[in-house]
Every structure is written in C-alpha cells, then in structure tokens.
C-alpha positions in Angstrom: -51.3 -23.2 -34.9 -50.1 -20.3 -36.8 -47.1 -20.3 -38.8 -45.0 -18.2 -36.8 -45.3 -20.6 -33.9 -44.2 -23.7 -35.1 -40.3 -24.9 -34.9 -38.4 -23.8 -37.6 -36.4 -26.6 -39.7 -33.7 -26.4 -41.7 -34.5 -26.5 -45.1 -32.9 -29.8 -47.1 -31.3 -27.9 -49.5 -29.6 -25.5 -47.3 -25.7 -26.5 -47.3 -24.2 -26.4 -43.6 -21.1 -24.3 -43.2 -18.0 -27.0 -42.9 -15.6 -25.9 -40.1 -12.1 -27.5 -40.7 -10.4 -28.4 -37.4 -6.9 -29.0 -37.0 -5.8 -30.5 -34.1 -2.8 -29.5 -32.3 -0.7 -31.6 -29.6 2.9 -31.3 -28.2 4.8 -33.1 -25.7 7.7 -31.2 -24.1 10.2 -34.4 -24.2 10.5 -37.6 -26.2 10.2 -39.5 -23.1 7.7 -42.4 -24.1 7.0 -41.1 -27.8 7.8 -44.4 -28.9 5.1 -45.9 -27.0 2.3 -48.2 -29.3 -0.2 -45.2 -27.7 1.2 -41.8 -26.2 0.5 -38.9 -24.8 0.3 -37.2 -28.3 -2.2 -39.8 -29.4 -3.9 -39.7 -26.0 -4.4 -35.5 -26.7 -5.1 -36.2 -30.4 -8.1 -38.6 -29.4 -9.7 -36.3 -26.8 -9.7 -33.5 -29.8 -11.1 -35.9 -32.5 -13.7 -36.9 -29.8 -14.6 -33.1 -28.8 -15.1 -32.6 -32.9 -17.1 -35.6 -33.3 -19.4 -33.9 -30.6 -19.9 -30.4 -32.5 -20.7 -32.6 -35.7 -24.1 -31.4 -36.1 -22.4 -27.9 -36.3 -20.4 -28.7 -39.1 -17.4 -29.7 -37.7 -14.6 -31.9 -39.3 -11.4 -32.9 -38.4 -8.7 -33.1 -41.2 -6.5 -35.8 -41.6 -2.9 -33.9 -41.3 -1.6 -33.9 -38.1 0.1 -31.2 -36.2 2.0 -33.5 -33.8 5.7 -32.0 -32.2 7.2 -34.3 -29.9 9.9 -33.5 -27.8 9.6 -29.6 -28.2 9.0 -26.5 -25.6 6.1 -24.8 -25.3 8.2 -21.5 -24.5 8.7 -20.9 -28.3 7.7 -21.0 -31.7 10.4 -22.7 -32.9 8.2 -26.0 -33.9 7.7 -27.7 -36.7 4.5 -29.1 -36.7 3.3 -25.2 -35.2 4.7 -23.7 -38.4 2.9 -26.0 -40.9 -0.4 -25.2 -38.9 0.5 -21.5 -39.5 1.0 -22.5 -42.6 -2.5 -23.8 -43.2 -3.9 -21.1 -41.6 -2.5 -18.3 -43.6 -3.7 -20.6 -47.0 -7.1 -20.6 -45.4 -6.9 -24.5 -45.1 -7.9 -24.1 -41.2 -11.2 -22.8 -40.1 -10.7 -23.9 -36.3 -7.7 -25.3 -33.8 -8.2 -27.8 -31.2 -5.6 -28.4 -28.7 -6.4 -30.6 -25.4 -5.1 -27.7 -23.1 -4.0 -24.3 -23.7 -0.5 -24.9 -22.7 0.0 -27.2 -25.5 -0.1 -24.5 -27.8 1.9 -21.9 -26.0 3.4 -21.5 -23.0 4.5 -18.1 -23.4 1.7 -15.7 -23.1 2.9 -13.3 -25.4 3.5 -16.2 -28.0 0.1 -17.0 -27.5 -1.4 -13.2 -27.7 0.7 -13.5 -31.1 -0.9 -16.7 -32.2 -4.1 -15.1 -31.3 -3.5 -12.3 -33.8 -3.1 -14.4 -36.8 -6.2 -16.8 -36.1 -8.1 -13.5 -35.9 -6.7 -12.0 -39.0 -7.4 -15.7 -40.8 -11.1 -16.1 -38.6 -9.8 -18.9 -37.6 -11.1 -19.9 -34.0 -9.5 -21.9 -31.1 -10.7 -24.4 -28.8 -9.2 -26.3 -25.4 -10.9 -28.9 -24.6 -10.4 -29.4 -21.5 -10.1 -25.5 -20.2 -13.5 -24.2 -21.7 -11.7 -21.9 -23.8 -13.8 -21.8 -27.0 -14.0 -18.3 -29.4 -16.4 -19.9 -32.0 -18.8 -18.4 -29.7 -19.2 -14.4 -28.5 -18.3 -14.9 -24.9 -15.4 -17.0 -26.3 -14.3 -14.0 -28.2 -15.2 -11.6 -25.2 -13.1 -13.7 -22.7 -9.8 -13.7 -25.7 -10.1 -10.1 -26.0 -10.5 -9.7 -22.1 -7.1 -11.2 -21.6 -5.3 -9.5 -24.9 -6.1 -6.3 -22.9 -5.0 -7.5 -20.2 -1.8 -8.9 -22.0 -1.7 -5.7 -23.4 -1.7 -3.5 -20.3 0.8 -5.5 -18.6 3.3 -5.4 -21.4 2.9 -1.9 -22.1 3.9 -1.5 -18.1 7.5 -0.1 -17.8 9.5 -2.0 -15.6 10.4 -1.3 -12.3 8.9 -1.4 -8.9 5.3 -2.1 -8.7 3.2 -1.4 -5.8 0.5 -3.1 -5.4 -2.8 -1.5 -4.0 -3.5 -2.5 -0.5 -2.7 -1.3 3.5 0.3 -2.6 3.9 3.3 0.2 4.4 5.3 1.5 0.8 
C-alpha cells in the first residue's frame, strides 16, 4: 500500500481548535418560569445535547448562561442578549446556539443586525432545530442568501407593490 493511500490520522500532538458555545434561550412570558424544569431549561438542554454531539469537532459549551425570561423577541432590549454581545465583542464566544431561530430574534432586521456583529467577531450561529448552521460554507451561503434578500427588501421604497403575475393592475 503506498503512502498516499492510506487514511490520514491526526497527529497526537496536534491541538484541536476549541469552539466556545454559548447557548441562548428566551421565553416571551414568565408564565411557568418558576417551574422545577421550564421551557428555558427544556431549550438549554437540547443545545447542551446538540454541543455534546459536535464534541469531536471541538465543541464546548461554557457554563454562563444567557437565559431572558419573560422578554420579547421583537427587540434587543434584553439582558441576557446584551451580556452575550458582550462576550462576543471580548472574543469570549466562538459560536451561539439557540433551540430555534425565533428565540434569538423575532425581528428580521434585529437579526440581520445580530448577524453583522457575529460576522465581524467570526463568531458562528446555530438552531438546532431549523438546520440553520454557518460553521459550515452552505451555512454561510444560505445567511448571506437571506441578508440580500433582507437587504433588497429594505432598501425597497414604500408604496404599492405589484407583484408579477396575470392578474389585472
């Protein structure tokens, strides 16, 4: 067998890059917050279980948790969301896991925003449950599909819009 076609292996002394997740979760209301076992907990262990599946890639999930009970998804006005910007711009955060997308934003131009500053910090973004995932290329490709998109429609001035089709204008 020549060298060339054996399987590679990973040298022992090669360090694996550590990627940092933080996990994100939000409920809208308080409404059963107080519960032994919520919904945040119930988002927060579908995350830790989704890192504990990329182990072998690195991936580790930090202890602080990003947790805002009781607020909107139709703004930034969170605590919890601040403090994980905050770890983000001090390069504490190589990765954000929420269990949906909606947990992080409901606002889509809150969310091309949020977007913008996990770029500028390479910081990457998963939802588990939505296959939205840019530690990959065609994660990436699909974010900057619908930034453009985001984009296109924002830059639109209002008023009426016809849409292309048969019917009469």
């Amino acid at each position: 067998m020549r060298a060339s076609d054996r399987p590679r292996q990973r040298e022992a002394d090669t360090p694996q890059t550590v990627v940092r997740c933080a996990i994100y979760t939000r409920k809208s209301t308080d409404e059963g917050l107080e519960q032994e076992f919520n919904s945040l907990d119930a988002q927060r262990e579908s995350a830790e279980a989704y890192i504990a599946s990329q182990r072998s890639e690195g991936w580790t999930c930090l202890a602080e948790r990003y947790d805002d009970g009781g607020f909107t998804g139709g703004n930034m006005e969170r605590p919890a969301l601040k403090r994980l910007f905050t770890g983000i711009e001090a390069g504490e955060i190589d990765c954000v896991v929420v269990y949906k997308v909606d947990r992080l934003s409901r606002s889509l131009l809150d969310f091309a925003r949020m977007m913008e500053l996990f770029d500028k910090h390479s910081v990457s973004f998963v939802s588990v449950t939505q296959q939205f995932n840019t530690t990959s290329s065609m994660g990436r490709l699909t974010l900057n599909t619908l930034a453009q998109t985001l984009l296109s429609v924002i830059a639109t001035p209002p008023g009426p819009r016809r849409l292309p089709g048969p019917w009469p204008r």
